[in-house]
N, C-alpha and C positions, 0 to 999 in steps of 0.2 A: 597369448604367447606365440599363437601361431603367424600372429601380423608379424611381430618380432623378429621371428623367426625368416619371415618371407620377405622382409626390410633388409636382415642380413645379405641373405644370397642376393637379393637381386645390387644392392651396392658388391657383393664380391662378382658376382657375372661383368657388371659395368668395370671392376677394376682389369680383370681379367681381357676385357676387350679394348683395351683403352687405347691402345695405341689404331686400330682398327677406327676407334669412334675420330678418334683426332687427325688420321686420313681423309674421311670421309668431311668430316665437318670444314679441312680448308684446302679440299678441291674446288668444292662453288664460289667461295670469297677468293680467292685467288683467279680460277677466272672470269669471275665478276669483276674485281679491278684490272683485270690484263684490257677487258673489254668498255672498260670505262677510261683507261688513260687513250686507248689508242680512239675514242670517241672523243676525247677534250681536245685531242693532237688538231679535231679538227674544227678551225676558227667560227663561233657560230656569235650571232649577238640578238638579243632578244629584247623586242619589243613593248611597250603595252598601250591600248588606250579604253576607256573606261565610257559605258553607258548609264544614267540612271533613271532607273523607271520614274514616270510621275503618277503618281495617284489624283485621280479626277474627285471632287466631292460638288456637286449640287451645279450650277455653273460655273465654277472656275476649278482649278487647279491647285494641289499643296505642293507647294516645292519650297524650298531651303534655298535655292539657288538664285542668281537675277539671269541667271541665263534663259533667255526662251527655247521653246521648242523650235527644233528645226522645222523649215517650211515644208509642210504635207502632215505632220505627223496629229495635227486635228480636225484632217478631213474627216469627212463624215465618211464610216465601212465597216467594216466586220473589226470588233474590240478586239484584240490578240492580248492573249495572258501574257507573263513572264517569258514563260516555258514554251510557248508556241513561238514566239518571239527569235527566242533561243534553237529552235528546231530549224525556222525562216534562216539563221545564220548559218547554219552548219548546212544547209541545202543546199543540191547541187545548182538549180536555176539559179542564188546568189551568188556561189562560190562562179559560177561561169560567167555572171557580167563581172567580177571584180577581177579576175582574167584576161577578160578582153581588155579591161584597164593599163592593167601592168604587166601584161604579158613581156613587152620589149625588153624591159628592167629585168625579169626571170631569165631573160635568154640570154643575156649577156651575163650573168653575176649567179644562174644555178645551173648547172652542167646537164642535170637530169631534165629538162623542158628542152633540150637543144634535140631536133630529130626524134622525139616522143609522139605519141598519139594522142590525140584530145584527150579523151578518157585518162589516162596515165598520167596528163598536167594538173587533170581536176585533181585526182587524189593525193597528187606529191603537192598540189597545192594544200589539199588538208591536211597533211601531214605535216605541214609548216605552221598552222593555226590553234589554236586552244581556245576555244571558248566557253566559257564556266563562270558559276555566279558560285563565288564562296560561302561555305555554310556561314549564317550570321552577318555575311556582306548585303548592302543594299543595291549594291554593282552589278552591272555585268560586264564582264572581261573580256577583250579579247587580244591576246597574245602569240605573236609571232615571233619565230626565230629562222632565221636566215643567216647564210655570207657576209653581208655589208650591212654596217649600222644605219645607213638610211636607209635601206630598200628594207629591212626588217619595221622601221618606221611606216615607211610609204603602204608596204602589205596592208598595218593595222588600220590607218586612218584610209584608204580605199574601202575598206568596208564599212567604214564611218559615212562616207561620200556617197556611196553608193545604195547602201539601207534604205533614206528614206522615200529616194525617187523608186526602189523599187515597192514600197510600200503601197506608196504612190496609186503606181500605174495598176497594184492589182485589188486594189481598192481595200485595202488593208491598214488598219489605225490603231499606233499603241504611242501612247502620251510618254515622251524621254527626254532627258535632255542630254548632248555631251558633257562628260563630268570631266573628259582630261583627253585633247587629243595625244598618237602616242608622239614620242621625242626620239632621235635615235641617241640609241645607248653608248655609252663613254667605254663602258668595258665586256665583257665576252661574258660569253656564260658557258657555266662549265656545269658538268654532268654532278652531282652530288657524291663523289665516290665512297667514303667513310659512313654514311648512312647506311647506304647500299650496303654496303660490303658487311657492315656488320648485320642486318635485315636476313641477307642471304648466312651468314656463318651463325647463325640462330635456328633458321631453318634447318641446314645440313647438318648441326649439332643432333635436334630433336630427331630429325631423320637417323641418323646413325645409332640414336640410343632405340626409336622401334626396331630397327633392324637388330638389333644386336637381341631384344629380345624376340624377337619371329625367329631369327635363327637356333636360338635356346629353348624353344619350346619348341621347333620340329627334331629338335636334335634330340629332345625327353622321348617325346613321341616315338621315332625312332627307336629306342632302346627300349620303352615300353613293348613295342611289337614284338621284338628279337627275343 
C-alpha cells in the first residue's frame, strides 16, 4: 500500500511541476539546434579513404583483395598492431609530415592556418581528421572534413601517401593494403540536428524530473525542522 501510495504523490509532485519540468527540458534542445543550424550555415564537406589490415600466416599473406601491399610495408621491423598503427596516425610526427605536404592547400581554402603558430595548425589539423576503426568493421578509416570537396579529398589520401614511407624510414612494419582511396564528396555534410536535439531534450527531461524531486525533498526537510 505504501508503494501505492508513494507512486501517487510522486506523479501528483511531477504534475504539479510540470510546467517547471517542460522549461527546463527545452532550454538545451533549443539551444542545441540554434547551435547546430548556425554550424551547418557553415559549408564543410567530408571526405573518406579506407585502410585494411593484412593478416600474415606462415609465408605469405590472407588477403581478399588483388591489390598488393604498398611498397615498404613488408620490410623487415618492429610488427605494429591495429591499434599502434592507429596511435602512429593520430601522432603528431605524422600529422606534421602530412602538413608539410598540404600545408599551401590549408592556407589558401582554411582561414585558421593563415598567421597561426606551428603548434595551432597541428591541432586545427586534427581537428579536421577522424580516425577510427568501427566496431565490427575490418577497416581503418580515415576522415576528413573541410571547406572545399577536394582539399577534404587531398587531406585524407595524404595520409595515405605519406604512411608508409613514414613507416619506412622508422623501421616500422604492419601488412595493409589500400581498400578505397578518398574521392571528393558531391555534397556537404551537415551536423545531425534532429538526433542531437532529441539526445539533449531526453537528457534535460530526466534532468528536470531529479530536480523537481531534490527540490521536494529539501522542501519536506525543511518543514520537518520548523
Amino acid at each position: 500500500m505504501s508503494d501505492e501510495i508513494n507512486l501517487i504523490a510522486c506523479c501528483r509532485t511531477l504534475w504539479l511541476r510540470r510546467y517547471f519540468i517542460l522549461v527546463i527540458s527545452l532550454i538545451a534542445p533549443l539551444v542545441t539546434a540554434s547551435v547546430l543550424v548556425v554550424l551547418n550555415q557553415k559549408v564543410r564537406y567530408r571526405a573518406e579513404a579506407r585502410i585494411l589490415p593484412v593478416e600474415e600466416k606462415g609465408q605469405g599473406m590472407v588477403v581478399v583483395l588483388k591489390d598488393p601491399p604498398l611498397e615498404g610495408s613488408q620490410q623487415r621491423g618492429i610488427l605494429l598492431s591495429t591499434e599502434e598503427l592507429m596511435i602512429i596516425l593520430r601522432g603528431y610526427p605524422m600529422v606534421e609530415r602530412v602538413l608539410q605536404k598540404i600545408e599551401p592547400e590549408l592556407l589558401i581554402h582554411e582561414d585558421q592556418f593563415r598567421g597561426a603558430e606551428h603548434d595551432a595548425k597541428l591541432e586545427s589539423l586534427l581537428d579536421m581528421v577522424s580516425i577510427n576503426r568501427r566496431p565490427g568493421s575490418p577497416w581503418i578509416s580515415i576522415e576528413t572534413i573541410t571547406r572545399k570537396p577536394v582539399l577534404s579529398a587531398d587531406l585524407a589520401n595524404t595520409f595515405l601517401d605519406v604512411l608508409d614511407r613514414y613507416l619506412l624510414e622508422n623501421r616500422f612494419r604492419f601488412n595493409y593494403v589500400v581498400l578505397s582511396r578518398a574521392l571528393p564528396p558531391k555534397g556537404r555534410f551537415f551536423q545531425p540536428v534532429l538526433q542531437r536535439v532529441l539526445l539533449v531534450f531526453l537528457a534535460g527531461l530526466l534532468t528536470a524530473i531529479f530536480l523537481v524531486f531534490v527540490i521536494d525533498f529539501f522542501k519536506e526537510q525543511k518543514k520537518q525542522l520548523s
